[in-house]
Residue frames as a rotation matrix with the C-alpha (Angstrom) as fourth column:
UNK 1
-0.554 0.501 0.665 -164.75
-0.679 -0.734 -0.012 -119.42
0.482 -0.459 0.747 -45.12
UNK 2
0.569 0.760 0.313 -166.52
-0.678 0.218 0.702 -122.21
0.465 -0.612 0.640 -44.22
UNK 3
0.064 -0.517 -0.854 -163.48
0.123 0.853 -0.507 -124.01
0.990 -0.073 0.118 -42.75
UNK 4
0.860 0.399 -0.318 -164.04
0.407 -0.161 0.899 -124.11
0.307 -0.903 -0.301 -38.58
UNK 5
-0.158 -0.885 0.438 -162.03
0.048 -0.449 -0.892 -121.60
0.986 -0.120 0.113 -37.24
UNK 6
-0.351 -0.134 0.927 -163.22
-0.931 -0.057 -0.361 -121.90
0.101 -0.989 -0.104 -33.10
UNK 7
-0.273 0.037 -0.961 -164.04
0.038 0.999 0.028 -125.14
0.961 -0.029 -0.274 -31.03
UNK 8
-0.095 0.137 0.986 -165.71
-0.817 -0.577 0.002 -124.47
0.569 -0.805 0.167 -28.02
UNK 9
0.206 0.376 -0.903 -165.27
0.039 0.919 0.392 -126.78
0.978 -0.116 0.175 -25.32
UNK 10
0.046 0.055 0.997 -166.27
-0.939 -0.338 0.062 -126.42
0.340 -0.940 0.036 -21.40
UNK 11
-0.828 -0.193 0.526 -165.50
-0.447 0.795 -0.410 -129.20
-0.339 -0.575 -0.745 -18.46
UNK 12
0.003 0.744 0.669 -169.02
-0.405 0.612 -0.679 -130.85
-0.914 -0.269 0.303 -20.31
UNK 13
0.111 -0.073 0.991 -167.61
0.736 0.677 -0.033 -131.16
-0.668 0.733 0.129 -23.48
UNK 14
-0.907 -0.364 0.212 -167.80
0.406 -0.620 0.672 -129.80
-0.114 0.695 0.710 -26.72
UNK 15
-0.443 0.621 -0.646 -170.25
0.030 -0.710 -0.703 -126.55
-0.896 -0.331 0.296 -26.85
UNK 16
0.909 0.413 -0.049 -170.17
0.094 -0.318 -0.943 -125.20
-0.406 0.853 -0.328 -30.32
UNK 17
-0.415 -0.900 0.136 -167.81
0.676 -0.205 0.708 -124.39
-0.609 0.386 0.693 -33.29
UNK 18
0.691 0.663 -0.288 -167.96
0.030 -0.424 -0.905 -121.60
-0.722 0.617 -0.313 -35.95
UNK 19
0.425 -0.519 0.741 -166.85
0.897 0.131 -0.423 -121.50
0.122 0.844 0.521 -38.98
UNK 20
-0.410 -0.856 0.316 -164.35
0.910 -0.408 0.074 -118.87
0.065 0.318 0.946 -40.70
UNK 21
-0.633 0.280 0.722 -167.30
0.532 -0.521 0.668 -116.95
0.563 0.806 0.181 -42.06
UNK 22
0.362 0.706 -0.608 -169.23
0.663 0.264 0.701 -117.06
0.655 -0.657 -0.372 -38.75
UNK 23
0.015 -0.526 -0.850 -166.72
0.938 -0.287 0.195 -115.84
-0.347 -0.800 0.489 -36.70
UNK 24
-0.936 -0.160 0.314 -166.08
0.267 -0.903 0.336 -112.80
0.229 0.399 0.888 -39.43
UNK 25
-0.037 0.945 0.326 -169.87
0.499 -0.265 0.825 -112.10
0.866 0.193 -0.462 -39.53
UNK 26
0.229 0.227 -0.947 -170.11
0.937 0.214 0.278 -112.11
0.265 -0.950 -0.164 -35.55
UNK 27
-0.327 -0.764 -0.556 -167.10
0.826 -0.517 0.225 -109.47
-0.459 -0.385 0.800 -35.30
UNK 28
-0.753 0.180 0.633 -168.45
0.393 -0.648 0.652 -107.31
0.528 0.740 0.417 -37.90
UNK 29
0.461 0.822 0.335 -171.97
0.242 -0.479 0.844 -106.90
0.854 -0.308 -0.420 -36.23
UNK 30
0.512 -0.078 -0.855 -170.37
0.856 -0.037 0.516 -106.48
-0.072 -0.996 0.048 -32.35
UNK 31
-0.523 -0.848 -0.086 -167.99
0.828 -0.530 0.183 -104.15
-0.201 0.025 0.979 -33.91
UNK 32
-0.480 0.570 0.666 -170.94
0.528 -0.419 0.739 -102.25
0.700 0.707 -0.100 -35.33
UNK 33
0.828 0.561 -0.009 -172.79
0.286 -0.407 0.867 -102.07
0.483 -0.720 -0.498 -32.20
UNK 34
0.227 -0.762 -0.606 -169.24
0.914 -0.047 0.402 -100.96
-0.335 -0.646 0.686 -30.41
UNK 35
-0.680 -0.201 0.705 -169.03
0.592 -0.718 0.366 -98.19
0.432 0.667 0.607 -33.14
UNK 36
0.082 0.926 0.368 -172.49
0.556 -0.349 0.755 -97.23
0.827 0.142 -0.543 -32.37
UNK 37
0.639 -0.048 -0.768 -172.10
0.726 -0.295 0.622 -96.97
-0.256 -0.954 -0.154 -28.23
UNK 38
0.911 -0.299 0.285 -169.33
-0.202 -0.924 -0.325 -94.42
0.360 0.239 -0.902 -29.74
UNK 39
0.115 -0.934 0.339 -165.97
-0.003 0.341 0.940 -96.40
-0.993 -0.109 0.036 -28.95
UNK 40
0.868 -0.456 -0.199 -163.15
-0.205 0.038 -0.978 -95.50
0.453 0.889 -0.060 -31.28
UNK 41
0.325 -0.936 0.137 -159.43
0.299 -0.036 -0.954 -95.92
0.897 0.351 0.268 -31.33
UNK 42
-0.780 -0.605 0.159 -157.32
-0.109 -0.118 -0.987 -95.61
0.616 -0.788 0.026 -27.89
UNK 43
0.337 0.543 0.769 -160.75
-0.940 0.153 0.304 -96.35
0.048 -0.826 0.562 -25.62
UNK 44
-0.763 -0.232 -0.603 -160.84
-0.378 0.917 0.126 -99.68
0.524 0.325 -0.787 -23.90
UNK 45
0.369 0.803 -0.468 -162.92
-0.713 0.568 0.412 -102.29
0.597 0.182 0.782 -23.86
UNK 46
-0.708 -0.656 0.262 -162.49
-0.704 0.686 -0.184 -105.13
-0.059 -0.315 -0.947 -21.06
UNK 47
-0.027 0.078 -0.997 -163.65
-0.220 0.972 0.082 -108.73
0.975 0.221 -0.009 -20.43
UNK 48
-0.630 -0.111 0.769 -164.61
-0.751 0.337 -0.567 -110.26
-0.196 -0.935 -0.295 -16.94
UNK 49
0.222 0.300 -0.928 -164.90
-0.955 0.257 -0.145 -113.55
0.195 0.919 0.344 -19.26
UNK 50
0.348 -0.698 0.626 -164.80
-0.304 0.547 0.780 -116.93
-0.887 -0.462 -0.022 -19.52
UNK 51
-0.804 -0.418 -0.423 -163.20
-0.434 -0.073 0.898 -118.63
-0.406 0.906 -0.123 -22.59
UNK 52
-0.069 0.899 0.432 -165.53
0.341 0.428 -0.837 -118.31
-0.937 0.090 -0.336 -24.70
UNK 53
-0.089 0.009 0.996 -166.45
0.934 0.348 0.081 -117.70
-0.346 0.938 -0.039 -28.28
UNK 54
0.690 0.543 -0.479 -168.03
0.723 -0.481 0.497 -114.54
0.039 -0.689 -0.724 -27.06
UNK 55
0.347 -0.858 -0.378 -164.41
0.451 -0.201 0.869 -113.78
-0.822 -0.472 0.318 -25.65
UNK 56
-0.548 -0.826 0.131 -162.67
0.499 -0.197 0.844 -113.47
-0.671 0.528 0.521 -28.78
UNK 57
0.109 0.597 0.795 -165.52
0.953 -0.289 0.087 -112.50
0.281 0.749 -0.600 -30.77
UNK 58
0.940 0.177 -0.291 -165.82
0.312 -0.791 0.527 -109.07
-0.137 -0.586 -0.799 -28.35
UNK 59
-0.115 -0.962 -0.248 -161.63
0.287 -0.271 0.919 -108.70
-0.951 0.034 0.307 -28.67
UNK 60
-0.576 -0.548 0.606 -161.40
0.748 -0.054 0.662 -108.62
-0.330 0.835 0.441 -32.39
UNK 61
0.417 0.686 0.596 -164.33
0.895 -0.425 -0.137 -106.57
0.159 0.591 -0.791 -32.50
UNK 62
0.506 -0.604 -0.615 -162.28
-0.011 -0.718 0.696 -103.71
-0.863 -0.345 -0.370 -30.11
UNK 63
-0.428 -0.902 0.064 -159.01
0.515 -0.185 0.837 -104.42
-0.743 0.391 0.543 -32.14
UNK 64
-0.217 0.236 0.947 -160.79
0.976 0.055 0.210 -103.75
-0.003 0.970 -0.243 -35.63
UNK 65
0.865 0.361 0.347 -162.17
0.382 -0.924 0.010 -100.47
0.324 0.124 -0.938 -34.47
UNK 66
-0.330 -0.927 -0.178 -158.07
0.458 0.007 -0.889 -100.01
0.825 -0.375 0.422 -32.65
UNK 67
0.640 0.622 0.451 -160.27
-0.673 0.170 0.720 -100.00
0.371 -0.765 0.527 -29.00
UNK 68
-0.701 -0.630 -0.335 -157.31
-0.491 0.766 -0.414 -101.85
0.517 -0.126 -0.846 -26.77
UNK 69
0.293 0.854 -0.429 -158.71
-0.455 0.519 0.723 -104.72
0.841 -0.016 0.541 -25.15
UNK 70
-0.583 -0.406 0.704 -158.36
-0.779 0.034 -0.626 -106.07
0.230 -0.913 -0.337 -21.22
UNK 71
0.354 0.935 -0.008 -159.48
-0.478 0.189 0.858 -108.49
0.804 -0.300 0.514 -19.75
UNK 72
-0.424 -0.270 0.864 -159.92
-0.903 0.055 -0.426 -110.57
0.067 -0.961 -0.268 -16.29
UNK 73
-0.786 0.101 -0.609 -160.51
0.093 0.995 0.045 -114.31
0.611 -0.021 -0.792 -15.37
UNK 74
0.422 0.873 0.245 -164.44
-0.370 -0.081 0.925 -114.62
0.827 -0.481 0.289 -13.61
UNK 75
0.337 -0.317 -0.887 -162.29
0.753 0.656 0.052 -116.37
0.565 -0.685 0.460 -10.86
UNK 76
-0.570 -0.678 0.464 -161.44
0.473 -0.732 -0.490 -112.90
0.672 -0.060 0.738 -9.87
UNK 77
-0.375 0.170 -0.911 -162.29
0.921 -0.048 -0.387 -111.48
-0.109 -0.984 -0.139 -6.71
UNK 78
0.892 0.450 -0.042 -164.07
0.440 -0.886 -0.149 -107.93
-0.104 0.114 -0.988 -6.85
UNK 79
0.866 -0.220 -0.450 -160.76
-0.198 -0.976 0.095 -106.48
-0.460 0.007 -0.888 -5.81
UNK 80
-0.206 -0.778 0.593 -158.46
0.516 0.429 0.741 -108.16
-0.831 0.459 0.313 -8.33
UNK 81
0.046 0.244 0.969 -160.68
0.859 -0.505 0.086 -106.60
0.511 0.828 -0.233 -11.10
UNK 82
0.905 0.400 0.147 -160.51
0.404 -0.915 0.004 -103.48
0.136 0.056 -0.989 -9.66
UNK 83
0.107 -0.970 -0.218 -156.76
-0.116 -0.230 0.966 -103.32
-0.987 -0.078 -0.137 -8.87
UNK 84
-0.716 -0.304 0.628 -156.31
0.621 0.135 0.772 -104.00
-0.320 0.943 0.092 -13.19
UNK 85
-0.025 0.423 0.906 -159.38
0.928 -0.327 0.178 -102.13
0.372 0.845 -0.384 -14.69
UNK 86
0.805 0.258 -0.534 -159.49
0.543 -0.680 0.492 -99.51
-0.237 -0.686 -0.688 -11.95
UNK 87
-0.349 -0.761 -0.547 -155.88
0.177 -0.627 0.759 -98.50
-0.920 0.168 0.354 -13.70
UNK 88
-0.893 -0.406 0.194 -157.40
0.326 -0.287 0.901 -98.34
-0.310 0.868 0.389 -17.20
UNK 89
-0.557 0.825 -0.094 -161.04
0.089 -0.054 -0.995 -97.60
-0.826 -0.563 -0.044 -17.27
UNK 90
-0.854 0.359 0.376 -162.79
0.519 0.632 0.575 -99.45
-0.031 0.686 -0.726 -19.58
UNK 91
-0.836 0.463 -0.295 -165.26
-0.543 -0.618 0.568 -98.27
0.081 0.635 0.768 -21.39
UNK 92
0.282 0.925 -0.255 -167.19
-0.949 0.309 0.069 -101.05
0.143 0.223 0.964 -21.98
UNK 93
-0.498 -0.867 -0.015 -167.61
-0.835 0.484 -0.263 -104.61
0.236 -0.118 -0.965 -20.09
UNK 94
0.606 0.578 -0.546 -168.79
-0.465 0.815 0.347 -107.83
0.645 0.044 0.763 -21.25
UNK 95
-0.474 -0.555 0.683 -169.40
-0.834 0.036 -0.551 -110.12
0.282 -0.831 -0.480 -19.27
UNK 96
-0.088 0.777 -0.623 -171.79
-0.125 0.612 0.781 -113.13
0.988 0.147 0.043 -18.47
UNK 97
0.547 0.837 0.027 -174.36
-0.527 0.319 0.788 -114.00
0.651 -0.445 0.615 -15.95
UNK 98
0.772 -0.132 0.622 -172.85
-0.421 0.627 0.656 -116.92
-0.477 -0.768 0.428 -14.58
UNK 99
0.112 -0.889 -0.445 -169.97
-0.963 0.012 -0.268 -119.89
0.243 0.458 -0.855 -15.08
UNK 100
0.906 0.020 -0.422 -168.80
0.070 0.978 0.198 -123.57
0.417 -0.209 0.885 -14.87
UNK 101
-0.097 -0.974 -0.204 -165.58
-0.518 0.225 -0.825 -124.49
0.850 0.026 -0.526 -13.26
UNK 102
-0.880 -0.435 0.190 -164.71
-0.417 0.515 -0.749 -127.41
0.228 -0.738 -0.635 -10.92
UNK 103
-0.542 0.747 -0.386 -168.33
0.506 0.656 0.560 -128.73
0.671 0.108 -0.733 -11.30
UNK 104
-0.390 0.367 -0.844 -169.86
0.613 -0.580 -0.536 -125.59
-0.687 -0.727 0.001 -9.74
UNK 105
0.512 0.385 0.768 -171.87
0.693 -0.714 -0.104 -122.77
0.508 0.585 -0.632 -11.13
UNK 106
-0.502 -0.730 -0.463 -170.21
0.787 -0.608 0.104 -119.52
-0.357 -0.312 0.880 -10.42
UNK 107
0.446 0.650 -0.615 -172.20
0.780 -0.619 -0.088 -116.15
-0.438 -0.440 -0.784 -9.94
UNK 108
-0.356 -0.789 0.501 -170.94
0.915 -0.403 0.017 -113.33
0.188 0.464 0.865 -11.65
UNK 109
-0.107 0.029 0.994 -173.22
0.618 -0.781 0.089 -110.45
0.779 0.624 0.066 -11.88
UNK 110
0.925 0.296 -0.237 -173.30
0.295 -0.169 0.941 -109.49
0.238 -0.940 -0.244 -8.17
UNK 111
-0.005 -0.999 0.044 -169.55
0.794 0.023 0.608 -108.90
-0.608 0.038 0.793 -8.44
UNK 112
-0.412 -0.270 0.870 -169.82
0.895 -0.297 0.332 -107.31
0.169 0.916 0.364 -11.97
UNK 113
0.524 0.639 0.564 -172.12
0.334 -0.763 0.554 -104.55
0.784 -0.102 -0.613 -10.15
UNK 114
0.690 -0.499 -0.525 -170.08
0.616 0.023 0.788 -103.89
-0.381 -0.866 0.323 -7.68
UNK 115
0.118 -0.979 -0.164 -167.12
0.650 -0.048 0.758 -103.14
-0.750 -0.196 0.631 -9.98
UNK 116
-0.185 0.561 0.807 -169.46
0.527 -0.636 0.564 -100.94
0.829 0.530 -0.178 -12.27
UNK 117
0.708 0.665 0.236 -170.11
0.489 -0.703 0.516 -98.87
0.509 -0.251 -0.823 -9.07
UNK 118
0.793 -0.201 -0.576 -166.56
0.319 -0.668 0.672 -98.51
-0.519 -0.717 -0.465 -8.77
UNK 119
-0.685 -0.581 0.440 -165.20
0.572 -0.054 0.818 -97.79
-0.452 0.812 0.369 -12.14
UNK 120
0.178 0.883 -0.434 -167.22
0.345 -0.470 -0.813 -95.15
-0.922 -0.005 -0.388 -13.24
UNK 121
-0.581 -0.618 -0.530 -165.73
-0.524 -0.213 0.824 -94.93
-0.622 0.757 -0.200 -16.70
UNK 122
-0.854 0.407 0.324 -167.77
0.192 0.826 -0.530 -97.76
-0.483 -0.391 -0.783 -17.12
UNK 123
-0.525 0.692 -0.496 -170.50
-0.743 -0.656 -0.129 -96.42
-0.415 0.301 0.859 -19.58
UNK 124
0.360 0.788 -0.499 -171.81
-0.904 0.427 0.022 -100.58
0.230 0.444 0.866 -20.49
UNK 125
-0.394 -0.063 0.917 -172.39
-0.376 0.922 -0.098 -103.90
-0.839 -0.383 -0.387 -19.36
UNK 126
-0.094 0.577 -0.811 -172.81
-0.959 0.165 0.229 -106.20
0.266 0.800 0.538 -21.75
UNK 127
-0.316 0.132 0.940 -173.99
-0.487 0.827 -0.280 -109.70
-0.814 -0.546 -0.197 -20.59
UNK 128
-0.375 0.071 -0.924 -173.36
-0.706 0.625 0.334 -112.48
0.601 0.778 -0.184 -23.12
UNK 129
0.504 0.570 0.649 -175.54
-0.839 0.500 0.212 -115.41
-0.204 -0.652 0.730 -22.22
UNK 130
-0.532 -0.647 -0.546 -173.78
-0.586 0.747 -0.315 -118.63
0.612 0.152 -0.776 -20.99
UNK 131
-0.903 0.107 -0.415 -174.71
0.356 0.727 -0.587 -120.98
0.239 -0.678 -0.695 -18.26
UNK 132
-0.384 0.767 -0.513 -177.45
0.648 -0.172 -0.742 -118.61
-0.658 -0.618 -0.431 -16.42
UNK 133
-0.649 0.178 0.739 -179.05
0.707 -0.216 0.673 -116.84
0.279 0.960 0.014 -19.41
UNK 134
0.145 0.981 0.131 -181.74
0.797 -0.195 0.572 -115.42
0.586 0.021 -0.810 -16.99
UNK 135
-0.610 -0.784 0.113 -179.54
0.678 -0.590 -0.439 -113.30
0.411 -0.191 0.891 -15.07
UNK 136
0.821 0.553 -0.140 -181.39
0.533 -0.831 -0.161 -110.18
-0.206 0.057 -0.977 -13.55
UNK 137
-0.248 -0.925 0.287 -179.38
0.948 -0.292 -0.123 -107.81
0.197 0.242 0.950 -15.41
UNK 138
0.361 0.635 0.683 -182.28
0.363 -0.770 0.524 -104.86
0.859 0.058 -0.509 -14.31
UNK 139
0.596 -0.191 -0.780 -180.30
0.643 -0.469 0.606 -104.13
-0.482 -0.862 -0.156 -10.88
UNK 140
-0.293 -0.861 -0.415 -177.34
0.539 -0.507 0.672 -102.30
-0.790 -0.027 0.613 -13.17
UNK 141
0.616 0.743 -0.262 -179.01
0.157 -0.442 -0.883 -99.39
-0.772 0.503 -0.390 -15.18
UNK 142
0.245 -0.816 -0.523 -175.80
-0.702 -0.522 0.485 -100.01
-0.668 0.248 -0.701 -17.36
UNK 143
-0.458 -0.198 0.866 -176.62
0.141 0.946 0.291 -103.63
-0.878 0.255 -0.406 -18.35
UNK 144
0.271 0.557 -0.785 -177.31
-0.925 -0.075 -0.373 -104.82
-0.267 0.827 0.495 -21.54
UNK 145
0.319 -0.237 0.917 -177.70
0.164 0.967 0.193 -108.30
-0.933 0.089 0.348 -22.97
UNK 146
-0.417 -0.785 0.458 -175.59
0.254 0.383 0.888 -109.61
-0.873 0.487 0.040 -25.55
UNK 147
-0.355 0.535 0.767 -178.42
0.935 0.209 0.287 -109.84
-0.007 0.819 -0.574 -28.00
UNK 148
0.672 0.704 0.229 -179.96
0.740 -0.653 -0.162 -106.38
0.035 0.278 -0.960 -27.53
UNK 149
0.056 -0.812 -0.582 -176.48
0.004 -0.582 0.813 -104.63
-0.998 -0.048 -0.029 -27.29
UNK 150
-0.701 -0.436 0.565 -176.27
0.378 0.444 0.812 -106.11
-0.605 0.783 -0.146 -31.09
UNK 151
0.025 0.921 0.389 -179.77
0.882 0.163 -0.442 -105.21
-0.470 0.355 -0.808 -32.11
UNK 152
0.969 0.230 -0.095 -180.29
0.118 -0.761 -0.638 -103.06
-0.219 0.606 -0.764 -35.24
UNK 153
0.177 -0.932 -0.317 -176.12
-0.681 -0.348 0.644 -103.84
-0.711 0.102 -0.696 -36.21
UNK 154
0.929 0.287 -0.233 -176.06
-0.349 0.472 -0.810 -104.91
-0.123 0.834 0.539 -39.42
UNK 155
0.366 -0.874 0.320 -172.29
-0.375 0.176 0.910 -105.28
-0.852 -0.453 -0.263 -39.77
UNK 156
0.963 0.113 0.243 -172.35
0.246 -0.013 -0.969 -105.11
-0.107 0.993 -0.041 -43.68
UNK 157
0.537 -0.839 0.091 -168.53
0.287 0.080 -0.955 -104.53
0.793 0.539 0.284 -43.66
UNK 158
0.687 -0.653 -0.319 -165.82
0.644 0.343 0.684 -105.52
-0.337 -0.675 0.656 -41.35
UNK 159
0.410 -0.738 0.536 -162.80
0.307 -0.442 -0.843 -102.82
0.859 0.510 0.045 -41.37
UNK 160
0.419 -0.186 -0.889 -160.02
0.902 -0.025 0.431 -102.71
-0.102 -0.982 0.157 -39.58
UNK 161
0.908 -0.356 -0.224 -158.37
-0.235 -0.871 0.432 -99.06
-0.348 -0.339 -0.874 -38.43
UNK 162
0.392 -0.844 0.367 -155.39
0.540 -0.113 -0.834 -98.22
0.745 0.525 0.411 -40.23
UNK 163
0.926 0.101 0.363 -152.94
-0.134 -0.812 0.568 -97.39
0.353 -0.575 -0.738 -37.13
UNK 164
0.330 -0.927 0.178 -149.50
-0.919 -0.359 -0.164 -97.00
0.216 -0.109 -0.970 -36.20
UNK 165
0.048 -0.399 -0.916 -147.26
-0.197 0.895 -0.400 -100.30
0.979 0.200 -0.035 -35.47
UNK 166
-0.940 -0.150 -0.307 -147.03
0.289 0.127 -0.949 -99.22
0.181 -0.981 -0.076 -31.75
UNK 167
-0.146 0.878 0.455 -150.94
-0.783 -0.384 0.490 -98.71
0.605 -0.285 0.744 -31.46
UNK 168
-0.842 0.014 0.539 -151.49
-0.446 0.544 -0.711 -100.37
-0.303 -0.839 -0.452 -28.19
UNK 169
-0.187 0.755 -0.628 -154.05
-0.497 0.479 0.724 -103.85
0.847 0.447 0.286 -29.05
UNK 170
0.416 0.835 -0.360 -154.05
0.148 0.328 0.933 -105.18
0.897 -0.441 0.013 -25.23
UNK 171
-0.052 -0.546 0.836 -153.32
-0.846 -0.420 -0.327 -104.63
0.530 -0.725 -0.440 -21.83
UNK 172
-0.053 -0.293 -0.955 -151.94
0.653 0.713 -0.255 -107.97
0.756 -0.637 0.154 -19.69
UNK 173
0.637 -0.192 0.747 -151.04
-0.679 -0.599 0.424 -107.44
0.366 -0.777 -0.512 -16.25
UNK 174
-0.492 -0.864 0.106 -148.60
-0.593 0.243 -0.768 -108.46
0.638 -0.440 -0.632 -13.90
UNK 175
-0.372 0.343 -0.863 -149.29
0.539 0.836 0.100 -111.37
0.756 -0.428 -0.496 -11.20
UNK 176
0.017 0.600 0.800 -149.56
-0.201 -0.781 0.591 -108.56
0.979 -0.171 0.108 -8.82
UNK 177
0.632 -0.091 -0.769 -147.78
0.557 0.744 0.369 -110.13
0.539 -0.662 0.521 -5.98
UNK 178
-0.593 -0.657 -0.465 -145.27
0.798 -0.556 -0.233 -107.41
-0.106 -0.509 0.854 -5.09
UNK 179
-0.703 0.113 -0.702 -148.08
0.079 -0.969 -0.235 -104.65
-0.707 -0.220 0.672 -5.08
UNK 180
0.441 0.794 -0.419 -150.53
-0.547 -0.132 -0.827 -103.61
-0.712 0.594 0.376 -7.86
UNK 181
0.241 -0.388 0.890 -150.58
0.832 0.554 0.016 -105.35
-0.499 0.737 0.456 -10.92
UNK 182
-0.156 -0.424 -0.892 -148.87
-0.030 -0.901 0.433 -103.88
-0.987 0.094 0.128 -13.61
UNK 183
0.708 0.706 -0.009 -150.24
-0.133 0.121 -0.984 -103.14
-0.694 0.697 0.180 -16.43
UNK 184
-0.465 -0.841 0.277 -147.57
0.238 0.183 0.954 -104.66
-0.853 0.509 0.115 -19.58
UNK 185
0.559 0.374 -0.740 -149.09
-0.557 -0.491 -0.670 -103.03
-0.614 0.787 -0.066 -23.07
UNK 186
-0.571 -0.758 0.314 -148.81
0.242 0.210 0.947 -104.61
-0.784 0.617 0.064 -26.10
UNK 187
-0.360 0.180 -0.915 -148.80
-0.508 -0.861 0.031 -102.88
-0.782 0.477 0.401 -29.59
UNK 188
0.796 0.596 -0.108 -150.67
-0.370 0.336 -0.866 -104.16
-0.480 0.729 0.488 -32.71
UNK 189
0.748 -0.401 -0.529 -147.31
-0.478 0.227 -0.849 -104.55
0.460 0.888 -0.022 -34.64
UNK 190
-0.066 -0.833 0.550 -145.13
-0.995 0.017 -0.095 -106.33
0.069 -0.553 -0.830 -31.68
C-alpha cells in the first residue's frame, strides 16, 4: 500500500506521486460523491482532461460503481467534444480550469460551457484544480469544484459492482476523419 503507484509529470517536471493506498483512498471518496450525485451502472461519466492523477482517479471511480467512462483531450475544439459526447451523454464532466502544453496556458472553461449548453444530459461539472485553480466556475450553474463535489464523502469502503463480462467500462472513438467519430466500446472483461 504504500508502494507509489502514479508519477505525475507535466512539460515542468515531476508534479506529484501517490502511493497505492492514496490512490485507493482518493477513488473510494470520488466514487462516494459519484454515488451520491445518483450515478449507477450503464450512466456515463466523461473527461475533457489532461493526464492527470485526477484523470484516472475520476475513471476508476466510474468503473467501480460500472458508470462507463469517456473521455476527450483539452486540445479539443468545442466541436470535436461534441461530435463524441454529443453521441453518449454523459452524465457527469470533470474537467479543469485551465492547462500546460507547448509552454502555453490553455483555457478550458469557456469551451467546457459551451459544451454543457449543448449536451443537456449534462447534470455536473466538476472542475479539478490544475494550473488556474481560480477559474470562475459561477458562469455554469452546473459547476462544481473538485473539492466541494467531494465534500461530506467519506469513502469508508471501496466496492466494485459485480457485472457481466461484456459490461461496457469505456467508450474510445474513432479518428473521425471519414465522418463522425465512432464510438468503439469496450467491455470490463475484454
Amino acid at each position: 500500500d504504500d508502494r507509489t503507484a502514479l508519477v505525475f509529470w507535466n512539460e515542468l517536471g515531476r508534479q506529484r506521486a501517490l502511493t497505492y493506498a492514496e490512490l485507493c483512498d482518493e477513488v473510494a471518496v470520488t466514487a462516494d460523491a459519484l454515488r451520491r450525485c445518483g450515478v449507477v451502472a450503464g450512466d456515463r461519466v466523461a473527461g475533457f482532461m489532461p493526464n492527470l492523477p485526477e484523470t484516472i482517479i475520476a475513471m476508476l471511480a466510474a468503473a467501480s460503481l460500472g458508470a462507463i467512462w469517456s473521455s476527450c483531450s483539452p486540445d479539443f475544439g468545442v466541436n470535436g467534444v461534441l461530435d463524441r459526447f454529443g453521441q453518449i451523454a454523459p452524465r457527469i464532466l470533470f474537467c479543469t480550469a485551465s492547462y500546460r502544453y507547448g509552454g502555453k496556458e490553455h483555457q478550458c472553461l469557456e469551451r467546457v460551457a459551451e459544451i454543457v449548453s449543448q449536451i443537456p444530459a449534462i447534470e455536473r461539472v466538476v472542475i479539478v484544480p490544475y494550473r488556474d485553480a481560480s477559474g470562475d466556475i459561477t458562469a455554469n450553474p452546473r459547476a462544481v469544484s473538485w473539492d466541494d463535489s467531494r465534500a461530506g464523502s467519506t469513502g469508508a469502503h471501496l466496492a466494485f459492482s459485480r457485472l457481466p463480462f461484456a459490461h461496457p467500462l469505456y467508450i474510445m472513438y474513432s479518428s473521425g476523419t471519414t465522418g463522425l467519430p465512432k464510438c468503439m466500446v469496450h467491455g470490463a472483461g475484454g
